[in-house]
C-alpha positions as CSV (number, residue, x, y, z in Angstrom):
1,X,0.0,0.0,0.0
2,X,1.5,3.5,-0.7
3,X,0.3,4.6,2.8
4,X,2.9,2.1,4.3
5,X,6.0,3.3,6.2
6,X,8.2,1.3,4.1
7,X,6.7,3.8,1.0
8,X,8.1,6.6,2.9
9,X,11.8,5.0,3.6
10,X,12.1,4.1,-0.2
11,X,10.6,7.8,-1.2
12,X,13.2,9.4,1.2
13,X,16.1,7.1,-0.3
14,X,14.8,8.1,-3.8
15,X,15.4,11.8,-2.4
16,X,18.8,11.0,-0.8
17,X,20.1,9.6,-4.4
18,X,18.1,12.2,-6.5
19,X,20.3,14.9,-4.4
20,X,23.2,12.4,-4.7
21,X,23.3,13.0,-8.3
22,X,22.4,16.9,-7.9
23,X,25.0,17.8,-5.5
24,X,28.4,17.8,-5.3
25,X,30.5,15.2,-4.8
26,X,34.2,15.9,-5.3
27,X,36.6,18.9,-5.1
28,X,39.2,19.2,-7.0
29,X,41.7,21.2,-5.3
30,X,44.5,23.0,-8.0
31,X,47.4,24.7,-7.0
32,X,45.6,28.1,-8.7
33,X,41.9,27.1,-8.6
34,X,39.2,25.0,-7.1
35,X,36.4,23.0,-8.6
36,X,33.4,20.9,-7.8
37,X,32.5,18.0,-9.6
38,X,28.3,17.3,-9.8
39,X,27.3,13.4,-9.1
40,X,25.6,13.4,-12.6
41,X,28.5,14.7,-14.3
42,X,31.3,12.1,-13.1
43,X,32.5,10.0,-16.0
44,X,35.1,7.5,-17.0
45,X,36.8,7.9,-20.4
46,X,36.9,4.2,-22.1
47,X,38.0,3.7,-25.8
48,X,36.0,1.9,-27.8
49,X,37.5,1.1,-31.4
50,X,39.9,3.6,-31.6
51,X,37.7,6.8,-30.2
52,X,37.3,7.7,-26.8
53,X,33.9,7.8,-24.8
54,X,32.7,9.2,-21.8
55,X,30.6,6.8,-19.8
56,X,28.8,8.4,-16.8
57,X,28.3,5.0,-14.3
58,X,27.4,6.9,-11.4
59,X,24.5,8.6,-13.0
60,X,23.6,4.7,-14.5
61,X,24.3,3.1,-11.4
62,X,22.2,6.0,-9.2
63,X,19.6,6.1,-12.4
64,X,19.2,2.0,-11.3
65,X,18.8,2.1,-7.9
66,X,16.1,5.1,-8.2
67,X,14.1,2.9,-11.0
68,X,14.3,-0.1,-8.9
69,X,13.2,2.3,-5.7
70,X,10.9,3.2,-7.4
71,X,9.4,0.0,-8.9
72,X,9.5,-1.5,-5.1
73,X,6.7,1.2,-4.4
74,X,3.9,-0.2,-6.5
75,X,4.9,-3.9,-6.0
76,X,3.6,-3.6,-2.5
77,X,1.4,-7.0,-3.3
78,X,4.3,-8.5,-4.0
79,X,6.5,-8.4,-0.6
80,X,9.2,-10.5,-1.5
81,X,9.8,-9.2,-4.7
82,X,9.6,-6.0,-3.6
83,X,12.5,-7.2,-1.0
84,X,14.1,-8.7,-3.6
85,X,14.3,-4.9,-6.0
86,X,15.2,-3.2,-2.5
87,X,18.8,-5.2,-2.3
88,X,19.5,-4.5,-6.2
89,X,18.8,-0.5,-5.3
90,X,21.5,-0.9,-2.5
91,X,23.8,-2.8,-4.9
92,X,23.6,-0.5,-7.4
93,X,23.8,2.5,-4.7
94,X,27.3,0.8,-3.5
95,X,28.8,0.7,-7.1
96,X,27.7,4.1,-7.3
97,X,29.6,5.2,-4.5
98,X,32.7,2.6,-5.2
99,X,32.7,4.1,-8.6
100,X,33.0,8.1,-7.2
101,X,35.5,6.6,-4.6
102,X,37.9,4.7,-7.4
103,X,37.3,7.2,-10.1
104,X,39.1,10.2,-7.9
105,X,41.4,8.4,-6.0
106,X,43.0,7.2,-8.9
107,X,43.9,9.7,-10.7
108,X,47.2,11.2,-10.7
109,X,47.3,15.3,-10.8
110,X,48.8,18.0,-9.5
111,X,46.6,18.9,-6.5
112,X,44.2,17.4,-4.2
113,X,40.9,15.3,-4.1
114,X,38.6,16.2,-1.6
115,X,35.7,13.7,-1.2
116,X,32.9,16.2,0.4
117,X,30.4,14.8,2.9
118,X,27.6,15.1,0.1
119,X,28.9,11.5,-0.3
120,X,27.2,10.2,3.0
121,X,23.3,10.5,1.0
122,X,24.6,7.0,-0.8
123,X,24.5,5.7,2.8
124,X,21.3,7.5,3.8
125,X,19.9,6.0,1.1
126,X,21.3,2.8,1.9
127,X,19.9,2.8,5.7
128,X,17.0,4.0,4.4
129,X,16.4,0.8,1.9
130,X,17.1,-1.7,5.0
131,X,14.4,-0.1,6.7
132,X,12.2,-0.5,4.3
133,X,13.1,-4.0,3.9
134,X,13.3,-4.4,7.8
135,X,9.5,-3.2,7.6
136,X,8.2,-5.3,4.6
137,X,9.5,-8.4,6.7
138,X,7.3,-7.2,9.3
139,X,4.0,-6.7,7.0
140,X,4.8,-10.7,5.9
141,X,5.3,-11.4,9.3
142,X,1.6,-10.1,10.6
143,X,-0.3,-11.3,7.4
144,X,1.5,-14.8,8.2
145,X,-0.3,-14.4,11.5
146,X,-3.6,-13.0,10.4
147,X,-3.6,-16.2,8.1
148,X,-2.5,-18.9,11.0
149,X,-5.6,-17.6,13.1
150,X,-8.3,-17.5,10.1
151,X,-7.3,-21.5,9.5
């Protein structure tokens, strides 16, 4: 049901990684000038027969885990599937945050990377998906019950 309290942990953790993509993740400190890198604007360069490509994986990865977020809403008949589309969202939220982690601490530069704390909505969102899993357990748990008392 939408009225659930699991519907509001996955709406806040769809919030958390919509402003996960919107904010700022990363400062790059240079000896004359300082700039922020956006979560949807972090890319890897990969070539791909002979020309190089920008591949934004955080913005897929974050893209994912809202979809599935947001797919676990309306499959509130369906708890275990909707469990199931919970733990994709926080695999996908990990990668996301693995990839922002390895993309800027592997580069090599003159200057600094700063990893700002706009970072930590990957693990609100995260905390906020195991509660919401935490809380569909407990809607199977008492409709388990309501059913062992009408037999």
């Amino acid at each position: 049901m939408i009225q659930r309290i699991q519907t509001v942990f996955l709406l806040l953790a769809i919030v958390c990684l919509g402003l996960f993509l919107w904010c700022p993740l990363v400062s790059l400190e240079l000896p004359k000038s300082t700039s922020l890198v956006r979560g949807a604007i972090l890319y890897h360069t990969l070539m791909f027969m002979e020309q190089y490509y920008r591949y934004y994986f955080n913005a897929i990865f974050t893209g994912t885990a809202i979809g599935f977020s947001l797919l676990a809403i309306f499959l509130f008949k369906k708890r275990s599937l909707q469990m199931l589309f919970c733990w994709f969202s926080i695999l996908f939220i990990a990668s996301a945050q693995g990839f922002v982690y390895y993309e800027y601490q592997t580069v090599v530069f003159e200057g600094d990377v700063v990893l700002l704390p706009w970072n930590l909505l990957s693990i609100a969102a995260i905390v906020f998906q195991i509660l919401a899993i935490v809380y569909i357990r407990k809607d199977e748990a008492l409709l388990a019950s309501t059913e062992r008392l009408r037999d």
